[in-house]
N, C-alpha and C positions, 0 to 999 in steps of 0.2 A: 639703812643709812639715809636720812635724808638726803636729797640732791636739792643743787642751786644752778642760777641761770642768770649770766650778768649782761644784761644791752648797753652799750654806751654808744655815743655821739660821736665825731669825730676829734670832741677836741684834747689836744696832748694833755692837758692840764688833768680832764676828765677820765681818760683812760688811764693816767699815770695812779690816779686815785682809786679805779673798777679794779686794776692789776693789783692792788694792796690789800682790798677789802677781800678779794676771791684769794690773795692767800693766806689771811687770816684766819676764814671761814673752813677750806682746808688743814690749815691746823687744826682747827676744834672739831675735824674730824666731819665737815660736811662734805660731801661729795659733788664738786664740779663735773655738769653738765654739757654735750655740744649743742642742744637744741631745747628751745623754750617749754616743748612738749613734752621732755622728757624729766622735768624739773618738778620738784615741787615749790620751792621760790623761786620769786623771779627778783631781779632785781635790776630795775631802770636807772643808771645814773646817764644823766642830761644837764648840759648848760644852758642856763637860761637863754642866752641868744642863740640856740640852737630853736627857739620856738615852746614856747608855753603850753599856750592852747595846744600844738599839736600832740605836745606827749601826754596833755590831759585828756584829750580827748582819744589818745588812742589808751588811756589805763582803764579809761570805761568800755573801752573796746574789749577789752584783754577782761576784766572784770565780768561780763556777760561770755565772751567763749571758753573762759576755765573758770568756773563758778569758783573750784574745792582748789584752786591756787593761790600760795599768800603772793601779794604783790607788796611793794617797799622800793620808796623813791629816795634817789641818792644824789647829791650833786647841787649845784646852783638855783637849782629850780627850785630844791625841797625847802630852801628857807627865803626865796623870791616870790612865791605862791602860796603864803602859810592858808590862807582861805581854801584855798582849791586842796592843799596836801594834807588838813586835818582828817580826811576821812581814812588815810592811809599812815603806815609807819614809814615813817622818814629819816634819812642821817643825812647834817649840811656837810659841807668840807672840814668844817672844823673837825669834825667828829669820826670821821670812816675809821677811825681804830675800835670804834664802839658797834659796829657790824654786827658781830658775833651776837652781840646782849641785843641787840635790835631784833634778830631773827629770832630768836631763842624767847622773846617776849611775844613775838608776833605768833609764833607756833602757840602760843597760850593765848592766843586770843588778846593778845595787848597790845596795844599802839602806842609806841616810843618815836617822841618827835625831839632828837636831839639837833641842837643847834647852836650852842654856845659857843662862846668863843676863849675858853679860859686858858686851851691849853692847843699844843701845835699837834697833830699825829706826828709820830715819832720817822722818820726819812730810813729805818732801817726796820722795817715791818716786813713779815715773807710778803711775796710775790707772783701772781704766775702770770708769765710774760703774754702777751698776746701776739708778740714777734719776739722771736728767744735771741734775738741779734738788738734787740732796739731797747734802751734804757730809759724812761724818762725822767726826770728829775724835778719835783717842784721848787722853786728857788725861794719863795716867798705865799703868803697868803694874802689877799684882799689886794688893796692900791690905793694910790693918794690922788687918783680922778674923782672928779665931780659930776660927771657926763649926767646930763639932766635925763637924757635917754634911759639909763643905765639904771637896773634893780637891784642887783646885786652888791656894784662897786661902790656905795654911800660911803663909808665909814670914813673916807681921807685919810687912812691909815695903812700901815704896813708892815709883816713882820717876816721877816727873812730868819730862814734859816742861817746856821753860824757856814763860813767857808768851811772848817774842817770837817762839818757833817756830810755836807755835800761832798767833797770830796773822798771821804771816806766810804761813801755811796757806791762812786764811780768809780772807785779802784776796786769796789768788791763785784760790779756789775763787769768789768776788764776781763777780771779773774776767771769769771764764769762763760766767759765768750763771746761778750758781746763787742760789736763793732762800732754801733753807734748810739752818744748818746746827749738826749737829747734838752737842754734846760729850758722850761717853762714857768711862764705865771700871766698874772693878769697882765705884768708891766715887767718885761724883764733889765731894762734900763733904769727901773728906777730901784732896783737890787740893793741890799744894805744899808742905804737910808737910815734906818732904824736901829744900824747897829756898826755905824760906823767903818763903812768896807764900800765897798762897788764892783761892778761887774768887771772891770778891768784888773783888779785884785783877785778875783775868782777866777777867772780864765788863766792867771799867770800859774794860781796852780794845780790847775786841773790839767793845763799844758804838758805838767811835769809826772804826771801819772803813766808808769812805763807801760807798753803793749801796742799794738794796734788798733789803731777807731779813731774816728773821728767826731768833733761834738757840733752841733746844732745850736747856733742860740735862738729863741723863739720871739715872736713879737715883741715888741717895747717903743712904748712913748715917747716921739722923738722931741717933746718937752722937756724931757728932762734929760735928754742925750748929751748938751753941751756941756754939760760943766762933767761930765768925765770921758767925752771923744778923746781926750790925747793919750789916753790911758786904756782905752779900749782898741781903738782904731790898728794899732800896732799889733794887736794879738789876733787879727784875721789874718793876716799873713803866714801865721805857724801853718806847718804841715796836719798837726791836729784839728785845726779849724775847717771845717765848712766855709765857701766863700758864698753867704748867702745872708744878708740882713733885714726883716721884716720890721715895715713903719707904717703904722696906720693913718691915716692922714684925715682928723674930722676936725670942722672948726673948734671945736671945745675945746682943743689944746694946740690949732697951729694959726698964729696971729696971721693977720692981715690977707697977703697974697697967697702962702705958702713959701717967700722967698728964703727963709731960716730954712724951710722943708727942700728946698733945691737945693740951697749951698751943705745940707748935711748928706744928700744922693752923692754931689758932684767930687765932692775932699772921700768919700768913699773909693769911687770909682779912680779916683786918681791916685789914692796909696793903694788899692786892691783890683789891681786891674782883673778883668773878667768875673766880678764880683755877683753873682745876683740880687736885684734889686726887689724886694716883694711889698707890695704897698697894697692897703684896707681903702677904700671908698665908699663913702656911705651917701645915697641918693636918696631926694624924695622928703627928708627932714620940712616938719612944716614953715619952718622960718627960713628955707631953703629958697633964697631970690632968681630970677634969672642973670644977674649977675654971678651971684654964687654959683650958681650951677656952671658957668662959662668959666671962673676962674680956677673950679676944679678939671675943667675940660683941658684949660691952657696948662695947667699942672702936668697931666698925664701926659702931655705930649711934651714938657720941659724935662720930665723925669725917664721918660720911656720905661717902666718899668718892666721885668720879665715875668712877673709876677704879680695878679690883680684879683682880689678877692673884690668884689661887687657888689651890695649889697643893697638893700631896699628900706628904710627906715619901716619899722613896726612898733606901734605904741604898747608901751608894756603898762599894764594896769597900775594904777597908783605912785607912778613917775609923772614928775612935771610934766615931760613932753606931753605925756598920753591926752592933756586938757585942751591942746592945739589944736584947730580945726587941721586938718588934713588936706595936702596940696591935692589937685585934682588925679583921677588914678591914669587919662588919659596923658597930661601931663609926664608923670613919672615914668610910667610906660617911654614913650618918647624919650626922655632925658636916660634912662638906662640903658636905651636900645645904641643911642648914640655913642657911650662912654665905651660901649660891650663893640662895638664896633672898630674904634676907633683904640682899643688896646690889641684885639686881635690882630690887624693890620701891625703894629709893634712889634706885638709877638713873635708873628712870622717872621720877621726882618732880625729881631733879636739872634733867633733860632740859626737863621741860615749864616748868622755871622763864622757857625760851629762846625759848618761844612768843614770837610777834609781834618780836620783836627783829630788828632788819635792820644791817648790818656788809656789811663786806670778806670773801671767800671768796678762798685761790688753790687752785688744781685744782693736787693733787699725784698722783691713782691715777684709775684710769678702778674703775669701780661692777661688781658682780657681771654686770647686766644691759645692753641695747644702749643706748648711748646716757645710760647712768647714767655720773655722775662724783664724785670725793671732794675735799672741799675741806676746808681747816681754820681756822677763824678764827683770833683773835687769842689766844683759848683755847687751841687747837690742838684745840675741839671737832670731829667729822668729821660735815660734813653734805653729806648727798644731795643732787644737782641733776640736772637732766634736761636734753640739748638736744645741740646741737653747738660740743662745746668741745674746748680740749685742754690739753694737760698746760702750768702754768705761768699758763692764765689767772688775772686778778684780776676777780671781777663783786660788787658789789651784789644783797644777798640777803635776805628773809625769812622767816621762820621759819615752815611752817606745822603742821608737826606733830612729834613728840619720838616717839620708841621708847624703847625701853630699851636700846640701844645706841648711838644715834645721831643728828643732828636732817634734816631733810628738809627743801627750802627751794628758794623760788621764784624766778628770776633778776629783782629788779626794774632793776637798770640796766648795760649793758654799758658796762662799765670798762676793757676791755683781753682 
C-alpha cells in the first residue's frame, strides 16, 4: 500500500484543508503516515504568508535527501508561486477534493497543477482530524481585500459556503465528539456577502446545534465589521461562543488614525466583558512613515490587546509592494523591538487581571513539560495545569499566577 506524509503550517484555514485531502487519500485506500521517512509521498500544504522562499527552498531540501520521494505542493503557495511550483505536482485550495487524481498522476510520472476556481470542495469530505476534539470549518474561499502586499487575495471576490452546509458540518463533527469548533477564512467578517447572509445569521444557528463545545470565530476584517456588529456582537455573549475576536489592523483597510479600529475594541469589551481581544500588526511596510509607525504604537496601547501577532513586512514576488525600495533593516529591527516590547508589558497586566479567578478549563494540548497540560477557558485564555489528565477533560481551576503569555492554575475540583 502505498503511504502519504502531510506537513502543514499553522494556519486554521490550511490544516482544515491537509485534514480533508488525508481523508480522501485514505479512502482511496492510501496509507497515512507518522513520519516523512516512512512515506512514500509527501505532501506540503503552506500558506503563502507563511513564507515562500522558505518552503521552496526547503522542497529542494527534501528533493536531494529522498531522491526516490514524490513531493506535491498544496495550499496557497502552489497557485502564488506558479514559476517556482511548475517543476512539482500541485493542488490550489480550490481543488484539494482532486488529491487523490493528483497522487495517482504523480505516481506515473505526471505532474498535475490544478488550480481553478470552477467549483467549491465539497465541506463534507472524510477527514482525519489532527486534534480529534478540534473542528475546523472553512466558511468561505478567497476575499474582497486588495492588500497590494498580498499574492494570493487578488481576485476581490468571495464565495461562502451556504449556512446550512456549515451547519450540517458542525453537528456531524458534535456528533462524533468534538468539543471545539472552529470557523475560518481569509475574512471571516466579510461571511455571506456573496450570498446574501452574514456572520451574525451563521452563528444564530450554529448556537442552536444541541451538545457540548464551544465555537471559535477566526480572523476578519474589521472593514467590513460595521455594517453587521449589531447582529453579531450579541452572539458572543451565548454560552456556545468563545469570548475571543481576532482584527487585524493594516493600513489597507483601516482609515486614518485607527479611530473606527478603537471604537470597534471598545463597544466589544463593553457588551463582552472579559472578552479577548487579538490583533495582526504589520511593521516595516515600505511606505511605512515614522509617523505611521507612532500611530500604530499609540494604537497598541489604546487597544491593549491580549493578543498580538507581530509581524515583519516581506515582499512577495510579483505584488506591487515587492517594486518598493525597502525601509532600512536597522530601522525595522528597532521599530518591532519597540512594539514586541511594549505589548508584552500589556500582556503581563492583562494576565494578572485573572489572578484568583476560578472557572471551567477543558484540556485541548498536552504542555511543553511531563505532565503539563493546556486548557482554555471560556476566553479561550491558555492556562497551565499540572497532574494526570488527558486530552478533552473539563476541571475546575484557579488562578495562581499570569505570565506574560499565559495563566497557570490549580485543579480545584474534578469535573470530568
Amino acid at each position: 500500500m502505498t503511504s502519504f506524509f502531510i506537513e502543514t503550517d499553522e494556519c486554521a484555514h490550511t490544516v482544515a484543508d491537509a485534514e480533508r485531502m488525508a481523508g480522501l487519500l485514505k479512502q482511496a485506500q492510501f496509507e497515512p503516515v507518522q513520519t516523512m521517512e516512512d512515506a512514500d509521498v509527501v505532501i506540503l500544504v503552506s500558506c503563502h504568508d507563511a513564507g515562500g522562499n522558505i518552503l521552496f527552498t526547503r522542497l529542494e531540501n527534501l528533493k536531494t535527501k529522498y531522491p526516490y520521494k514524490i513531493l506535491i505542493i498544496a495550499g496557497c503557495i502552489a497557485q502564488a508561486d506558479l514559476a517556482k511550483a511548475k517543476k512539482y505536482s500541485w493542488v490550489g485550495t480550490w481543488q484539494i477534493h482532486r488529491i487523490v487524481e493528483a497522487v495517482e498522476e504523480a505516481l506515473h510520472d505526471s505532474h498535475l497543477h490544478l488550480r481553478g476556481a470552477d467549483e467549491m470542495p465539497p465541506l463534507d469530505l472524510p477527514k482525519i482530524r489532527l486534534n480529534p476534539l478540534l473542528e475546523i470549518i472553512p466558511l468561505s474561499r478567497e476575499c474582497f481585500g486588495f492588500c497590494a502586499f498580498c499574492k494570493t487575495r487578488k481576485t476581490g471576490k468571495i464565495e461562502s459556503y451556504p449556512v446550512a452546509d456549515i451547519v450540517t458540518a458542525a453537528r456531524k463533527a458534535v456528533e462524533e465528539g468534538v468539543q471545539q469548533i472552529w470557523l475560518t477564512s481569509h475574512d471571516t467578517m466579510s461571511y455571506g456577502l456573496d450570498i446574501k447572509t452574514h456572520l451574525g445569521q451563521l452563528l444564530k444557528e450554529l448556537v442552536s446545534v444541541p451538545g457540548n463545545f464551544k465555537i471559535k470565530v477566526g480572523k476578519g476584517n474589521p472593514a467590513h465589521f460595521p455594517r453587521i456588529k449589531d447582529d453579531v456582537i450579541p452572539w458572543f455573549a451565548h454560552d456556545k461562543m468563545f469570548k475571543l475576536v481576532h482584527l487585524p489592523f493594516y493600513d489597507e483597510n483601516t482609515a486614518g488614525d485607527g479611530q473606527e479600529f478603537v471604537a470597534i475594541v471598545d463597544e466589544f469589551r463593553e457588551k463582552i466583558p472579559h472578552i479577548t481581544i487579538a490583533m495582526d500588526i504589520m511593521i516595516g511596510h515600505p511606505t511605512e512613515t515614522e509617523d505611521t509607525y507612532w500611530k500604530k504604537l499609540e494604537l497598541l496601547k489604546k487597544t491593549n490587546p491580549d493578543e498580538l501577532t507581530l509581524s515583519r513586512f516581506a515582499p512577495k514576488p510579483k505584488t506591487p509592494d515587492a517594486k518598493l525600495p525597502p525601509l532600512a533593516e536597522e530601522i525595522v529591527s528597532h521599530r518591532f523591538k519597540v512594539l514586541t516590547d511594549v505589548f508584552q508589558n500589556i500582556s503581563k497586566m492583562n494576565n494578572e487581571r485573572w489572578l484568583d479567578w476560578e472557572g471551567e478549563i477543558s484540556i485541548d494540548a498536552q504542555g511543553r513539560e511531563e505532565r503539563q497540560w493546556v486548557g482554555r477557558n471560556f476566553a479561550y485564555k491558555p492556562v497551565i495545569v499540572e497532574g494526570n489528565y488527558k486530552m478533552g477533560d473539563i476541571h475546575k481551576v484557579r488562578i495562581i499566577q499570569a505570565t506574560t503569555f499565559d495563566l497557570r492554575g490549580r485543579v480545584i475540583n474534578e469535573l470530568g
